[in-house]
N, C-alpha and C positions, 0 to 999 in steps of 0.2 A: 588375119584370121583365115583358116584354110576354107575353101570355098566349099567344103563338104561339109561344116558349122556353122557356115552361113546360109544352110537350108536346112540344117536343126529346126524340127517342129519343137522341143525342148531347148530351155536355155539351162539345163545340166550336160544335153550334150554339143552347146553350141556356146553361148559365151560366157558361162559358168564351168566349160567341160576340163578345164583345168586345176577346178579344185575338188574336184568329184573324182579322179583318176582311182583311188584309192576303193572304190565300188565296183568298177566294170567290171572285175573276171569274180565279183560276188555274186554283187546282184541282176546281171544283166543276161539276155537270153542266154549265150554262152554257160555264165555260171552256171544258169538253172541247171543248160544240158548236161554243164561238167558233175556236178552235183550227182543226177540223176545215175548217168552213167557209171559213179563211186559206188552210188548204193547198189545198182543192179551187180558189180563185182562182188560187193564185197560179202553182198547175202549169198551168191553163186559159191563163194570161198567158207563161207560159214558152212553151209550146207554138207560142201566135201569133207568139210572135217566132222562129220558127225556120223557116228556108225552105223546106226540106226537104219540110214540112206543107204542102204546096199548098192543100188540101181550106180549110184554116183561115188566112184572110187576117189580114195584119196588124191589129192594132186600131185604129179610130178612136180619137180622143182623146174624145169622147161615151161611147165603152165602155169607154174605161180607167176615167174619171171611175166610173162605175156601178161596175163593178168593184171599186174602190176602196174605194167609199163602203161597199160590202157588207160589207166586212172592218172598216174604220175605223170605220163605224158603225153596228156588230154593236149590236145593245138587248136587253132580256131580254123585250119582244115578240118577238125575232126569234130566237130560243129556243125561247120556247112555239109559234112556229110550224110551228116544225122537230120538238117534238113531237107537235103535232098532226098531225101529216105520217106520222107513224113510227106513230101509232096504226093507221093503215089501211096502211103497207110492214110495220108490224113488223119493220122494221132500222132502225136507226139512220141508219147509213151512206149509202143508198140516201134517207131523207129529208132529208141536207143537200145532194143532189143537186137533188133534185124543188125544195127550197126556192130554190138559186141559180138553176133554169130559173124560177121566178116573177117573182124579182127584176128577172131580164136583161129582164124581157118577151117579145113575141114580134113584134117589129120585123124588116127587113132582115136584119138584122146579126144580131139572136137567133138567127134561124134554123138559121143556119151553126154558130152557136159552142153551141149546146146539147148538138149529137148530142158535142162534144166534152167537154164537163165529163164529170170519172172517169173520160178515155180511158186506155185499157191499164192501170186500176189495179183492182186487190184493193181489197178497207175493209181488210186492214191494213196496203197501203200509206198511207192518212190517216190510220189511228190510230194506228199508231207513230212519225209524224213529228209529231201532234198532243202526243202523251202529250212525248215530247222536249222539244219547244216548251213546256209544263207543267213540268216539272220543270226544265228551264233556268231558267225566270222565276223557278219559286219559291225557286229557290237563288240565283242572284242579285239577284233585285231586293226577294226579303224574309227566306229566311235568312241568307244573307249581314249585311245593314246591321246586323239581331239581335245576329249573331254577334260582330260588331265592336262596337258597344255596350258590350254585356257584357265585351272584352278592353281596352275602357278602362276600364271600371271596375276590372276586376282591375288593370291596369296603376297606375289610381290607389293602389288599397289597400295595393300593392307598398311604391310608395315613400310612403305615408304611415304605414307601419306597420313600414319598415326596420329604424329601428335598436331594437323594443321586442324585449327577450330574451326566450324562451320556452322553457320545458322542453319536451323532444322525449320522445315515446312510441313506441318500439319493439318488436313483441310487445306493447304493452298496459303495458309496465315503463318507467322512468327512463331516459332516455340524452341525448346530447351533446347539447346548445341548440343552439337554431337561435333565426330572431327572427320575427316575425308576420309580415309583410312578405316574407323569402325563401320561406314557404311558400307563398303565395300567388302570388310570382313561379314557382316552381315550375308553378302549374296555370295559369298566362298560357304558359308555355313548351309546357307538352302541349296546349293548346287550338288555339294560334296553329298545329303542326304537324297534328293532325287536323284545323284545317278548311283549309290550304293544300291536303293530299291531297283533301279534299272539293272543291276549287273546283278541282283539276286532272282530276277525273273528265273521261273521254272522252264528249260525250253523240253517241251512232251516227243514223244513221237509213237506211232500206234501200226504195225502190221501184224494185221491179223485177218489180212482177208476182205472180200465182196463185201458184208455186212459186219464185218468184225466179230465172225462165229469161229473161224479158222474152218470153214464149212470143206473147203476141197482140200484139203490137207489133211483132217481128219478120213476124208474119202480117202484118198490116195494111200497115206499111214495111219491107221486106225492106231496105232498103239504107241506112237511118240507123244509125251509132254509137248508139244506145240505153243503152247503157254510159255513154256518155260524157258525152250529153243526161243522163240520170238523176241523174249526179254532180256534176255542175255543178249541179244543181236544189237536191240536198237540201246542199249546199256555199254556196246562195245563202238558202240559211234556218238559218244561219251553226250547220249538223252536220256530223258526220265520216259520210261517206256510207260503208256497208257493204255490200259487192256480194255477198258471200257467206252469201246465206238461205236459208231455205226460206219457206213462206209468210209466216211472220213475220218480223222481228227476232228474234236468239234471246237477246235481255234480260242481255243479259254482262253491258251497262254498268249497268244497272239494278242488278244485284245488287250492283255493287263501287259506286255510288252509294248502294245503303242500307245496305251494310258499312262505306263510309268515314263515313257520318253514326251508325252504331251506334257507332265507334271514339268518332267527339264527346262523343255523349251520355255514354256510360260512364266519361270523362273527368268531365262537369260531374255525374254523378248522386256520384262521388268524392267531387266538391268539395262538395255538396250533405251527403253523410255528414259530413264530417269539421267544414264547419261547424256543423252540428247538434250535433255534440260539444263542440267548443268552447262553443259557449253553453249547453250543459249544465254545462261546467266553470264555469264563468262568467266566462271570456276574453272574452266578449262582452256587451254588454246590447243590446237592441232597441228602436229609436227608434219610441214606439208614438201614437196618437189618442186621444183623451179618451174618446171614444166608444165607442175597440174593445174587445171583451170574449174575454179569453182563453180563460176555462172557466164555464162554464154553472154552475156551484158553486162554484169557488175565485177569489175574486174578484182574487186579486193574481198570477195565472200570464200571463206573458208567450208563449204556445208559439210555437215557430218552425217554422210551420204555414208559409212561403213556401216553404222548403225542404223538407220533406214534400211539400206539391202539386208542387215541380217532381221531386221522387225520382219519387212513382208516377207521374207522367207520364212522365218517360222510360222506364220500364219497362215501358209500354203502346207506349211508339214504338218500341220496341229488337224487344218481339216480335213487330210486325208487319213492322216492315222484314228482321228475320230471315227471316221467312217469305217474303216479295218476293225476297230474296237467293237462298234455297234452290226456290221453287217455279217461281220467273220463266225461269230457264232453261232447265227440263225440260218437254217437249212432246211428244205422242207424233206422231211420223213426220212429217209436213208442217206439221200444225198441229192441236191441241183446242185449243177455248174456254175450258180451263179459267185459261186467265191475264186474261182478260179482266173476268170480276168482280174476281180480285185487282186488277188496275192501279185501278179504278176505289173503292179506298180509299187511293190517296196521298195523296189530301187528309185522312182520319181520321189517318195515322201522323204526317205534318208537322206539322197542326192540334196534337199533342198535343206536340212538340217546339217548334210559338211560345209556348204554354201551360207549359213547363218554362223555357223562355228567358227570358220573363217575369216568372214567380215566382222565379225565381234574381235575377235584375236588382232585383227590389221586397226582395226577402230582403236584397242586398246593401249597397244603397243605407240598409235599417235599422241595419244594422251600428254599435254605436259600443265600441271594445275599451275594457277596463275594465284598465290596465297596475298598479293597486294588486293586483288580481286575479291577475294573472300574473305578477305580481312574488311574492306571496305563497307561488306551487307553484314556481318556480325557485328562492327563496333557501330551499325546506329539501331541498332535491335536492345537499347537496354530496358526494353520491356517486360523481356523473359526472366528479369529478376525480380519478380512480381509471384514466380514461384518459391523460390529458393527463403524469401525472405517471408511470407506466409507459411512456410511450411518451418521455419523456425519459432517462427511467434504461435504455432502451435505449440510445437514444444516445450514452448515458458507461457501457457496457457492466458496468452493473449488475448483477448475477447474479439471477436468476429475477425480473425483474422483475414480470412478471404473476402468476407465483402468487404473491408477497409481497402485492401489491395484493389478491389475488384474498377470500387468508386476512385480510388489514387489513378488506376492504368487508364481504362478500358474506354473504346473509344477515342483516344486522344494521344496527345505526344508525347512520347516519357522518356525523360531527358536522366544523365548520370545527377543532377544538382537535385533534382526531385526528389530522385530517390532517397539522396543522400539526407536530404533534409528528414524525410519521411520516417528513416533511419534511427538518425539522433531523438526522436523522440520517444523511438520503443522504448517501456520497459521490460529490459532483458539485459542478462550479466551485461557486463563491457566488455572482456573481451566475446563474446558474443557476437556486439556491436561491432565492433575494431573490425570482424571475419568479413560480417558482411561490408565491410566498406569497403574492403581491400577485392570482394568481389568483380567481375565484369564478364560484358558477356561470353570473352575468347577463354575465360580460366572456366569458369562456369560446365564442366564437359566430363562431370563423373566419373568414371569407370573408363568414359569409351577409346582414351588411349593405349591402357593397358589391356581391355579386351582387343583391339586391331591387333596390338600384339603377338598374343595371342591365340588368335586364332588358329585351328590346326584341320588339316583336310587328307587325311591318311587313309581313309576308307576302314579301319578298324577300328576309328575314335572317333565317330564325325560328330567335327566341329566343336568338342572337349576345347575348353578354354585351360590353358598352361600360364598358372602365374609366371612369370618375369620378374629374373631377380636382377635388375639393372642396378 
């Protein structure tokens, strides 16, 4: 490990910092500035092209180009200069300003277009349309692909594990089989719908000014639409423009952006439990390296240590984005600062949800079910046919069906010879009789082959079940 990881106060950027790559130039200070700096161009470019602004002529194609480049080929020298900027403003804000008048030079043409960069804007007119632009990208362009990943692979294990029968645990106790395969299709179905909620979140953005009057803009041009320009702006940096602030955004969407991602997580941290069960059952084995070492003393434990690291990371993501959820909205009167350190750890709570996505995906991929194994807890389960066969002698109106079963099962051992006997003396058709004898517990599994099958995760049909015409 490079020795500058091994003094990571964070382990996203220290022994996690490998599978987090896919964030740094998002979310990380960098990003913010690059961000920042896109938006200060590109409201500077909007601006020029608008007649209205006399004072600021159209651009030359020489100034677009600069322009351009400034955003396009943002560097992380052109970061640290925007720091070094901010050392002697002590804002932020105000130093990606000072840095764009560097860049522009101080030509002709600078001269004019300088007094206009940051015209009529707040800093939180750029950092709420910065932070936006952030969080767009990272859900798109890296949790997203994640997330789809991972719902093929569930979708593989689905139907590679359909038709293997499985005892079902209700309460912690025996009940009606299911097969490997439909459980699994199960959490393809809850995933595929929390993350279509996640990819439908509204992401807002709001410049309109100190208190969201468009107060010095109306000063400066008393007779331009402002409204209108503004909407169009933050509409061409492809957000849902919000005309109703106060000095901030008031982070609605934010919050319902880290509640629809807590909904995910809480889903895979699920799936995360229940596989770690299973392989304690030993419904699973774990396809392991020559090399790896399970326990530091027990030379032959296999621990299922991928799904552990992605449990307590999602629980590290869930209670941060909790707290974004619940703190991000609230602001006292026009605006405090105090959301502004928080915004500035979505990269820690994401960072720890690619770091859960990961080790669930490496977890899964180990996976090799052991069906001797599961055969072995299904066939001495023939208890659960204690259902099937009471809910027949319903149907040929049997008398107390269920307490007969209730007093035959419960509490005690129930053997195939039991039943069988118990069987022979219902009245009810014969072949009737004949069905259930031929019953047990591994055939015993409804639907739930053909639903694994089935299952489907396209984000325009979530989780529509597709008969199979095998």
């Amino acid at each position: 490990m490079e020795r500058t990881k091994l003094r990571a106060l964070s382990p996203a950027d220290g022994r996690y910092a490998s599978k987090v790559g896919g964030l740094r130039d998002i979310l990380s200070e960098y990003g913010l500035i690059r961000y920042r700096v896109l938006v200060e161009i590109r409201w500077l470019q909007w601006m020029a092209d608008e007649p209205a602004i006399a004072e600021l002529p159209p651009l030359s194609s020489v100034m677009k180009d600069v322009l351009n480049n400034i955003v396009d080929g943002f560097t992380a020298d052109d970061a640290e200069r925007v720091k070094t900027i901010e050392a002697t403003t002590n804002h932020d804000v105000k130093a990606v300003e000072y840095f764009i008048r560097e860049k522009i030079g101080t030509g002709s043409e600078s001269a004019s277009l300088s007094e206009f960069i940051h015209f009529g804007c707040t800093s939180e007119d750029i950092n709420n349309l910065a932070y936006a632009l952030m969080l767009r990208a990272a859900r798109d362009d890296v949790l997203q692909p994640q997330m789809r990943e991972l719902a093929a692979k569930m979708r593989s294990l689905s139907a590679e594990h359909a038709a293997i029968p499985m005892l079902s645990r209700t309460h912690g106790q025996t009940a009606s089989p299911t097969t490997v395969g439909k459980e699994f299709a199960n959490v393809v179905q809850r995933l595929a719908r929390a993350r279509k909620q996640f990819a439908g979140v509204e992401i807002l953005g709001k410049f309109n000014g100190a208190v969201g009057n468009f107060n010095a803009h109306i000063a400066a041009y008393p007779d331009i639409d402002w409204l209108t320009l503004s909407s169009a702006f933050v509409k061409s940096l492809g957000l849902e423009p919000n005309p109703y602030t106060t000095q901030i955004e008031p982070h609605d969407w934010t919050a319902e952006y880290s509640h629809a991602l807590i909904r995910y997580n809480t889903i895979l941290l699920d799936l995360c439990r229940d596989t770690w069960g299973y392989i304690s059952l030993g419904f699973f084995k774990q396809r392991v390296a020559a090399n790896e070492v399970g326990s530091s003393t027990m030379p032959h434990k296999v621990n299922p240590i991928d799904f552990e690291n992605a449990e307590g990371n999602l629980g590290l993501a869930n209670a941060m984005l909790d707290h974004f959820a619940l703190k991000l909205p609230v602001s006292r009167w026009q605006r405090d600062l105090t959301d502004s350190t928080v915004q500035r750890n979505f990269g820690v709570a994401i960072s720890y949800i690619m770091i859960a996505l990961s080790s669930t995906l490496k977890g899964l991929n180990k996976l090799q079910a052991d069906p001797a194994a599961i055969a072995r807890d299904i066939d001495n389960a023939w208890e659960v046919l204690a259902e099937p066969i009471q809910t027949v002698m319903r149907r040929y109106s049997v008398p107390e069906p269920y307490e007969k079963l209730k007093a035959l099962t419960r509490g005690q051992a129930v053997t195939k010879d039991l039943l069988h006997q118990f069987i022979k003396t219902l009245e009810i058709p014969e072949d009737e009789k004949n069905r259930l004898l031929q019953m047990t517990p591994s055939n015993y599994i409804g639907l739930a082959e053909s639903l694994a099958k089935g299952i489907r995760d396209d984000m325009s049909d979530t989780g529509q079940f597709m008969r199979q015409n095998d």
